[in-house]
NUNULO-949631 format. One record per residue (C-alpha): residue in three letters; x, y, z. Coordinates in pm, whole numbers, plus 32768, in hexadecimal, padded with zeros to 4 digits. Example, Ala and Ser with C-alpha at 12.3 -4.5 7.8 and 13.67 -1.06 7.14 Angstrom:
ALA84CE7E3E830C;SER85577F9682CA;
# end
This chain:
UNK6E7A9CAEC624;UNK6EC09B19C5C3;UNK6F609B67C49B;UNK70C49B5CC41F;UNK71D89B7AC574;UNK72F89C7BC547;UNK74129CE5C647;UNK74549E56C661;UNK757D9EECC740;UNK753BA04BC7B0;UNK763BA180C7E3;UNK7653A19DC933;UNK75E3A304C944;UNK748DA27DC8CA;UNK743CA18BC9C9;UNK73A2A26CCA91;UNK7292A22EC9A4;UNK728BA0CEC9B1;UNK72A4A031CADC;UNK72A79EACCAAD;UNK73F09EDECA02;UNK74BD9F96CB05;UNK753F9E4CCBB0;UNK75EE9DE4CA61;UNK75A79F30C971;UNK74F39E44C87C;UNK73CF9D58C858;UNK73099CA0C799;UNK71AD9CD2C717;UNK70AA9C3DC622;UNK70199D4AC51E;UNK6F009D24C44E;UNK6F809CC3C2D8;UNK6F0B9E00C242;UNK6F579F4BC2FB;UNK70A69FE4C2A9;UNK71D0A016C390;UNK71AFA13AC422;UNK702AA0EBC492;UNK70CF9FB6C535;UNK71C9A0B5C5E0;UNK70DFA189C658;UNK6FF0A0A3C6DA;UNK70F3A067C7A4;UNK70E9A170C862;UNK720FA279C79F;UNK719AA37EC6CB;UNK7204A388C548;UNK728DA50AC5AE;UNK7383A43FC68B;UNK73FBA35FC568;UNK7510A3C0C482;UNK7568A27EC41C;UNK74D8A131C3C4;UNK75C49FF7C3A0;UNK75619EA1C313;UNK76699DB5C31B;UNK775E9ED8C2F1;UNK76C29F82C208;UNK760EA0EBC20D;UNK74A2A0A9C1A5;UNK738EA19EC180;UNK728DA174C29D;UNK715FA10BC18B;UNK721F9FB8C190;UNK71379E99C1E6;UNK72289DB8C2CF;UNK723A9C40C28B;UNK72809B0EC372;UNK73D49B21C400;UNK74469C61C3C8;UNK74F89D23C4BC;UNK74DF9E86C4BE;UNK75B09FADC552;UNK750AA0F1C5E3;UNK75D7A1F5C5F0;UNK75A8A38BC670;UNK75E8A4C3C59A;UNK7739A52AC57E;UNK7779A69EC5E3;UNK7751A797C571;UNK7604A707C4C8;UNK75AEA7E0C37E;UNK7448A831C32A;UNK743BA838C1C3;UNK7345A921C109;UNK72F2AA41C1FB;UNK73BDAB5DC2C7;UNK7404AA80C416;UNK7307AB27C4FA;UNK7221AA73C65B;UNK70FEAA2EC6D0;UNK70BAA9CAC877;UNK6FA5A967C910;UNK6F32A9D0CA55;UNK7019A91FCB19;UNK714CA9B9CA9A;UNK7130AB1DCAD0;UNK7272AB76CB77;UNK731CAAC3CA5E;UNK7243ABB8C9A4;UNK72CDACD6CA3E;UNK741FAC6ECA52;UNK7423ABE6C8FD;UNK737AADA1C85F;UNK748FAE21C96D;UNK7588AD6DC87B;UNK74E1AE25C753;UNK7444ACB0C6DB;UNK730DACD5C627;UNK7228AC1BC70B;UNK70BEABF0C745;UNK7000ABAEC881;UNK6EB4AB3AC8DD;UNK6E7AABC0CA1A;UNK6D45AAF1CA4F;UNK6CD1A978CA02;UNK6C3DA9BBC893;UNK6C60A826C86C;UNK6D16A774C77F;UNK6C88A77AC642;UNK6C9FA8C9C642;UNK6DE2A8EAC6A8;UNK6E59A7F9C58E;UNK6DA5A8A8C490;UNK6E65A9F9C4FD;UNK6F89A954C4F9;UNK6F20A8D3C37A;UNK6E9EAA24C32D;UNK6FBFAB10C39A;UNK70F2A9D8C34D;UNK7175A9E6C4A5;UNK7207A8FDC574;UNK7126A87DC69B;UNK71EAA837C7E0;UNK7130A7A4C8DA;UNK7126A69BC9F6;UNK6FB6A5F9C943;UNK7029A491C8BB;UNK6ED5A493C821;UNK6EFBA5D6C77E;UNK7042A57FC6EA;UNK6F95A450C658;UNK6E92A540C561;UNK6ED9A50FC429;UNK6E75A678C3BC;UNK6F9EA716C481;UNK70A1A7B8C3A6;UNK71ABA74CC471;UNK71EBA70DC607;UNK72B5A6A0C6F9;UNK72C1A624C888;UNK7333A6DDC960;UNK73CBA602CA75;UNK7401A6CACBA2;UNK7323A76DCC8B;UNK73D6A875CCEE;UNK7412A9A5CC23;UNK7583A9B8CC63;UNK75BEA879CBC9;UNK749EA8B6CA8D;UNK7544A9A8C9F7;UNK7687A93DCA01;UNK761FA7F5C94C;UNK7526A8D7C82C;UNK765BA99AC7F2;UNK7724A877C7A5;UNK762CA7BDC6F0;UNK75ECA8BDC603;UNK76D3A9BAC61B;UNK75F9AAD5C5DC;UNK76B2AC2FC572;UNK76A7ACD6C6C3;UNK764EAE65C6BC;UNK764AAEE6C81C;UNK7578B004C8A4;UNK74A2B008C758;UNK7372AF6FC7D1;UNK7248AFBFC893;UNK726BAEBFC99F;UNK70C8AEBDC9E0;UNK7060AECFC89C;UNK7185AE50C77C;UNK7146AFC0C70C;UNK7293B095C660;UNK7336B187C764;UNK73A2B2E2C6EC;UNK7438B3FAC775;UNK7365B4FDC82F;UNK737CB638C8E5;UNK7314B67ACA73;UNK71FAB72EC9EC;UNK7177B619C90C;UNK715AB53CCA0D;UNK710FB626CB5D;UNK6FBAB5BCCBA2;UNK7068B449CBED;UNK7174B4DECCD3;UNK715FB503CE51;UNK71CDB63FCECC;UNK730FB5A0CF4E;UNK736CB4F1CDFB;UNK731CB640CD36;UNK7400B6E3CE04;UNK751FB5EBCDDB;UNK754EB544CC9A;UNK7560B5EACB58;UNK755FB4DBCA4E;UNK7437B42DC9EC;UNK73C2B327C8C2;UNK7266B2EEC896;UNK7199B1CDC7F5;UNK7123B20FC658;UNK7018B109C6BF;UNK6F76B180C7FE;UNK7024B292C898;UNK70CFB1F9C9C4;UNK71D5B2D2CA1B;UNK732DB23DCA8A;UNK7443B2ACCB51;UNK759BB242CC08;UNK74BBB208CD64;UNK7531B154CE86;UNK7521B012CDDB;UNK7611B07DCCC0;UNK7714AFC3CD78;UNK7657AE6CCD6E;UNK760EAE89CC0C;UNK773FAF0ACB9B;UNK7805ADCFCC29;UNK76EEACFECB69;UNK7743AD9ECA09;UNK78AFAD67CA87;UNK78BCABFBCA9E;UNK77EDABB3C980;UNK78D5AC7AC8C1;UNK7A1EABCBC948;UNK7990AA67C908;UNK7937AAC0C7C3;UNK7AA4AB4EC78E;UNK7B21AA09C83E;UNK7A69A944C741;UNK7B39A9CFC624;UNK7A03AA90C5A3;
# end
Protein backbone atom coordinates (compact mmCIF):
# COMPACT_ATOMS: atom_id res chain seq x y z
CA UNK A 1 0.00 0.00 0.00
CA UNK A 2 1.47 3.85 -0.93
CA UNK A 3 -1.51 5.39 -0.13
CA UNK A 4 -2.73 7.61 2.67
CA UNK A 5 -0.32 6.88 6.27
CA UNK A 6 -2.37 6.38 9.53
CA UNK A 7 -1.09 5.52 13.18
CA UNK A 8 -3.04 2.88 15.00
CA UNK A 9 -2.30 1.92 18.82
CA UNK A 10 -3.34 -1.59 19.66
CA UNK A 11 -4.88 -3.09 23.08
CA UNK A 12 -2.32 -4.86 24.40
CA UNK A 13 -4.14 -8.14 24.56
CA UNK A 14 -4.12 -7.98 20.69
CA UNK A 15 -0.58 -7.74 19.98
CA UNK A 16 -0.12 -11.08 19.89
CA UNK A 17 -1.50 -10.62 16.53
CA UNK A 18 0.62 -8.04 15.41
CA UNK A 19 3.94 -8.21 16.04
CA UNK A 20 5.78 -5.01 14.72
CA UNK A 21 3.85 -3.14 17.32
CA UNK A 22 4.76 -4.94 20.52
CA UNK A 23 7.95 -2.72 21.17
CA UNK A 24 5.68 0.47 21.42
CA UNK A 25 1.87 -1.18 21.10
CA UNK A 26 1.35 1.04 18.01
CA UNK A 27 2.62 1.76 14.52
CA UNK A 28 2.26 3.26 11.59
CA UNK A 29 1.17 2.03 8.23
CA UNK A 30 0.22 3.26 4.68
CA UNK A 31 -3.33 1.88 3.44
CA UNK A 32 -4.61 1.99 0.16
CA UNK A 33 -7.21 5.11 -0.11
CA UNK A 34 -10.16 2.94 -0.63
CA UNK A 35 -10.59 -0.16 1.64
CA UNK A 36 -12.39 0.52 4.89
CA UNK A 37 -11.02 0.28 8.43
CA UNK A 38 -11.46 -2.80 9.49
CA UNK A 39 -9.81 -4.42 6.07
CA UNK A 40 -6.83 -2.16 7.08
CA UNK A 41 -7.07 -3.87 10.64
CA UNK A 42 -7.13 -7.07 9.56
CA UNK A 43 -4.58 -6.99 7.08
CA UNK A 44 -2.77 -6.41 9.84
CA UNK A 45 -2.73 -9.41 11.14
CA UNK A 46 -6.05 -9.20 14.04
CA UNK A 47 -9.19 -10.65 13.15
CA UNK A 48 -12.49 -8.36 12.98
CA UNK A 49 -13.97 -11.21 15.72
CA UNK A 50 -11.18 -9.71 17.97
CA UNK A 51 -12.37 -6.06 17.48
CA UNK A 52 -15.02 -4.48 19.58
CA UNK A 53 -14.07 -1.17 19.07
CA UNK A 54 -12.79 1.18 16.47
CA UNK A 55 -11.45 4.75 17.50
CA UNK A 56 -10.58 7.62 15.12
CA UNK A 57 -9.37 10.50 16.78
CA UNK A 58 -11.56 9.54 19.77
CA UNK A 59 -14.32 8.73 18.20
CA UNK A 60 -16.20 5.20 17.72
CA UNK A 61 -16.40 4.65 13.92
CA UNK A 62 -17.90 1.80 12.09
CA UNK A 63 -15.13 -0.38 10.49
CA UNK A 64 -16.55 0.47 6.62
CA UNK A 65 -14.71 3.84 7.31
CA UNK A 66 -12.20 4.60 4.58
CA UNK A 67 -9.19 6.20 6.75
CA UNK A 68 -7.61 9.46 5.53
CA UNK A 69 -4.02 10.94 5.90
CA UNK A 70 -3.23 11.56 9.46
CA UNK A 71 -5.60 9.89 11.31
CA UNK A 72 -4.85 7.98 14.26
CA UNK A 73 -6.84 5.17 15.14
CA UNK A 74 -7.47 3.09 18.40
CA UNK A 75 -8.02 -0.78 18.34
CA UNK A 76 -9.55 -1.95 21.05
CA UNK A 77 -10.79 -5.86 22.28
CA UNK A 78 -14.37 -6.90 23.19
CA UNK A 79 -15.44 -6.11 26.46
CA UNK A 80 -16.79 -9.16 28.50
CA UNK A 81 -19.10 -10.65 28.57
CA UNK A 82 -19.42 -10.15 24.61
CA UNK A 83 -23.29 -10.55 23.53
CA UNK A 84 -24.17 -12.28 20.30
CA UNK A 85 -27.14 -10.62 19.13
CA UNK A 86 -29.80 -12.53 17.07
CA UNK A 87 -29.41 -16.26 17.95
CA UNK A 88 -29.52 -18.55 21.29
CA UNK A 89 -25.57 -18.21 22.24
CA UNK A 90 -24.47 -21.68 21.17
CA UNK A 91 -20.38 -23.03 19.60
CA UNK A 92 -18.82 -24.33 17.10
CA UNK A 93 -14.74 -25.94 17.46
CA UNK A 94 -12.72 -27.12 15.11
CA UNK A 95 -10.57 -30.01 15.38
CA UNK A 96 -8.13 -28.64 17.49
CA UNK A 97 -10.28 -27.87 20.37
CA UNK A 98 -11.85 -30.96 21.38
CA UNK A 99 -11.24 -31.08 25.07
CA UNK A 100 -12.64 -27.61 25.19
CA UNK A 101 -15.40 -29.48 23.44
CA UNK A 102 -15.87 -31.82 26.05
CA UNK A 103 -15.37 -29.69 28.82
CA UNK A 104 -17.38 -26.97 27.41
CA UNK A 105 -21.08 -30.27 26.80
CA UNK A 106 -19.81 -31.39 30.50
CA UNK A 107 -20.94 -27.77 31.46
CA UNK A 108 -24.29 -28.42 29.64
CA UNK A 109 -23.03 -25.68 26.70
CA UNK A 110 -24.47 -26.40 23.48
CA UNK A 111 -21.37 -27.08 21.51
CA UNK A 112 -20.38 -28.59 18.29
CA UNK A 113 -17.28 -30.45 17.32
CA UNK A 114 -15.61 -31.44 14.25
CA UNK A 115 -13.75 -34.27 15.09
CA UNK A 116 -11.91 -34.28 11.83
CA UNK A 117 -10.30 -31.53 9.37
CA UNK A 118 -13.56 -30.87 7.14
CA UNK A 119 -11.60 -27.45 6.07
CA UNK A 120 -12.65 -24.16 6.44
CA UNK A 121 -15.17 -23.25 4.23
CA UNK A 122 -17.10 -25.69 5.48
CA UNK A 123 -16.69 -25.07 8.81
CA UNK A 124 -17.71 -21.34 8.27
CA UNK A 125 -20.65 -22.19 6.43
CA UNK A 126 -21.83 -24.47 9.54
CA UNK A 127 -21.14 -21.95 11.65
CA UNK A 128 -23.46 -19.53 9.15
CA UNK A 129 -25.91 -22.27 8.80
CA UNK A 130 -26.59 -23.36 12.47
CA UNK A 131 -25.66 -19.30 14.02
CA UNK A 132 -23.03 -20.55 16.29
CA UNK A 133 -20.12 -19.17 17.50
CA UNK A 134 -16.80 -20.61 15.96
CA UNK A 135 -13.90 -20.84 18.48
CA UNK A 136 -10.87 -21.74 17.10
CA UNK A 137 -7.03 -21.18 17.04
CA UNK A 138 -7.30 -20.63 12.67
CA UNK A 139 -6.44 -16.75 12.18
CA UNK A 140 -7.45 -17.45 8.66
CA UNK A 141 -10.66 -18.94 9.52
CA UNK A 142 -11.61 -16.16 11.75
CA UNK A 143 -10.94 -13.88 8.80
CA UNK A 144 -14.15 -15.59 6.48
CA UNK A 145 -16.47 -13.38 6.03
CA UNK A 146 -19.35 -16.01 5.93
CA UNK A 147 -18.86 -16.91 9.69
CA UNK A 148 -21.77 -15.96 11.86
CA UNK A 149 -19.69 -15.00 14.54
CA UNK A 150 -16.06 -16.25 16.14
CA UNK A 151 -13.62 -15.75 18.35
CA UNK A 152 -9.65 -16.71 19.27
CA UNK A 153 -9.03 -18.70 21.52
CA UNK A 154 -5.63 -17.74 23.04
CA UNK A 155 -4.35 -20.51 25.06
CA UNK A 156 -3.20 -23.84 24.26
CA UNK A 157 -4.04 -25.56 27.00
CA UNK A 158 -7.49 -26.62 27.88
CA UNK A 159 -7.35 -25.50 31.46
CA UNK A 160 -6.83 -22.07 30.53
CA UNK A 161 -9.54 -22.21 27.17
CA UNK A 162 -12.28 -22.60 28.98
CA UNK A 163 -11.82 -20.46 31.59
CA UNK A 164 -11.35 -17.53 29.08
CA UNK A 165 -14.81 -18.89 26.67
CA UNK A 166 -16.63 -18.76 29.90
CA UNK A 167 -15.75 -15.32 30.56
CA UNK A 168 -15.97 -14.08 27.20
CA UNK A 169 -19.33 -15.13 26.71
CA UNK A 170 -20.75 -16.18 29.66
CA UNK A 171 -22.73 -18.95 28.38
CA UNK A 172 -25.70 -20.27 30.82
CA UNK A 173 -23.89 -23.24 32.25
CA UNK A 174 -26.16 -26.61 32.67
CA UNK A 175 -24.02 -29.33 34.10
CA UNK A 176 -24.39 -33.07 33.51
CA UNK A 177 -26.96 -32.39 30.60
CA UNK A 178 -24.87 -33.12 27.75
CA UNK A 179 -23.52 -35.95 25.89
CA UNK A 180 -19.90 -35.17 26.21
CA UNK A 181 -19.04 -37.27 22.62
CA UNK A 182 -21.71 -36.25 20.76
CA UNK A 183 -23.56 -32.63 22.15
CA UNK A 184 -26.53 -35.14 22.39
CA UNK A 185 -29.40 -34.48 25.54
CA UNK A 186 -28.78 -36.90 28.55
CA UNK A 187 -31.83 -38.49 30.25
CA UNK A 188 -32.41 -40.65 32.88
CA UNK A 189 -32.22 -44.43 32.35
CA UNK A 190 -32.55 -47.61 34.08
CA UNK A 191 -29.60 -50.51 34.55
CA UNK A 192 -31.52 -52.42 32.16
CA UNK A 193 -31.66 -49.77 29.45
CA UNK A 194 -28.28 -49.48 29.26
CA UNK A 195 -26.81 -53.23 30.33
CA UNK A 196 -25.39 -54.22 27.14
CA UNK A 197 -22.79 -51.04 27.77
CA UNK A 198 -21.96 -52.15 31.34
CA UNK A 199 -19.03 -54.40 32.42
CA UNK A 200 -19.91 -56.93 34.77
CA UNK A 201 -18.18 -54.99 37.56
CA UNK A 202 -20.02 -51.60 36.84
CA UNK A 203 -23.49 -53.51 36.57
CA UNK A 204 -22.91 -54.79 39.76
CA UNK A 205 -22.04 -51.48 41.43
CA UNK A 206 -23.75 -48.44 40.38
CA UNK A 207 -27.34 -48.04 40.09
CA UNK A 208 -27.96 -44.67 38.44
CA UNK A 209 -27.55 -44.13 34.93
CA UNK A 210 -28.40 -41.19 32.16
CA UNK A 211 -28.18 -42.02 28.71
CA UNK A 212 -27.68 -39.91 25.48
CA UNK A 213 -31.35 -38.89 23.38
CA UNK A 214 -28.81 -38.54 20.46
CA UNK A 215 -26.76 -41.71 20.34
CA UNK A 216 -27.20 -43.80 23.22
CA UNK A 217 -24.01 -43.38 25.19
CA UNK A 218 -24.73 -44.34 28.49
CA UNK A 219 -23.23 -42.29 31.45
CA UNK A 220 -22.44 -42.92 34.91
CA UNK A 221 -20.59 -41.55 38.22
CA UNK A 222 -17.25 -43.77 37.07
CA UNK A 223 -13.95 -43.32 38.44
CA UNK A 224 -13.49 -40.11 36.79
CA UNK A 225 -16.59 -38.51 38.43
CA UNK A 226 -14.22 -36.89 40.74
CA UNK A 227 -12.20 -35.05 37.93
CA UNK A 228 -15.21 -33.84 36.29
CA UNK A 229 -17.10 -32.96 39.11
CA UNK A 230 -14.28 -30.42 40.34
CA UNK A 231 -14.45 -29.08 36.59
CA UNK A 232 -18.30 -28.20 36.80
CA UNK A 233 -17.24 -26.85 40.29
CA UNK A 234 -14.97 -24.15 39.34
CA UNK A 235 -16.75 -23.08 36.39
CA UNK A 236 -19.61 -22.66 38.53
CA UNK A 237 -17.76 -20.59 41.35
CA UNK A 238 -16.14 -18.18 38.76
CA UNK A 239 -19.24 -17.64 37.26
CA UNK A 240 -20.76 -16.90 40.84
CA UNK A 241 -17.56 -14.76 41.48
CA UNK A 242 -18.36 -12.81 38.45
CA UNK A 243 -21.64 -11.57 39.90
CA UNK A 244 -23.56 -13.73 37.32
Amino acid sequence: MNGPEIHVEFAPELLVFVPQARATGSLTTATDGFSGLGHVVESLGVPLTEVGTLLVDGRETPTGHVPAAGESVTVRPHTHPQRVPGAPLRFLLDVHLGTLARRLRLLGVDTAYESTDIGDPALAARSAAEKRVMLSRDRGLLRRRELWAGAFVYSTRPEEQLPYVLDRFDPELRPWTRCTACNGLLRAAGKEDVADQLKEGTHRTYDVFAQCADCGRAYWKGAHHEQLEAIVERAVASRADRGL
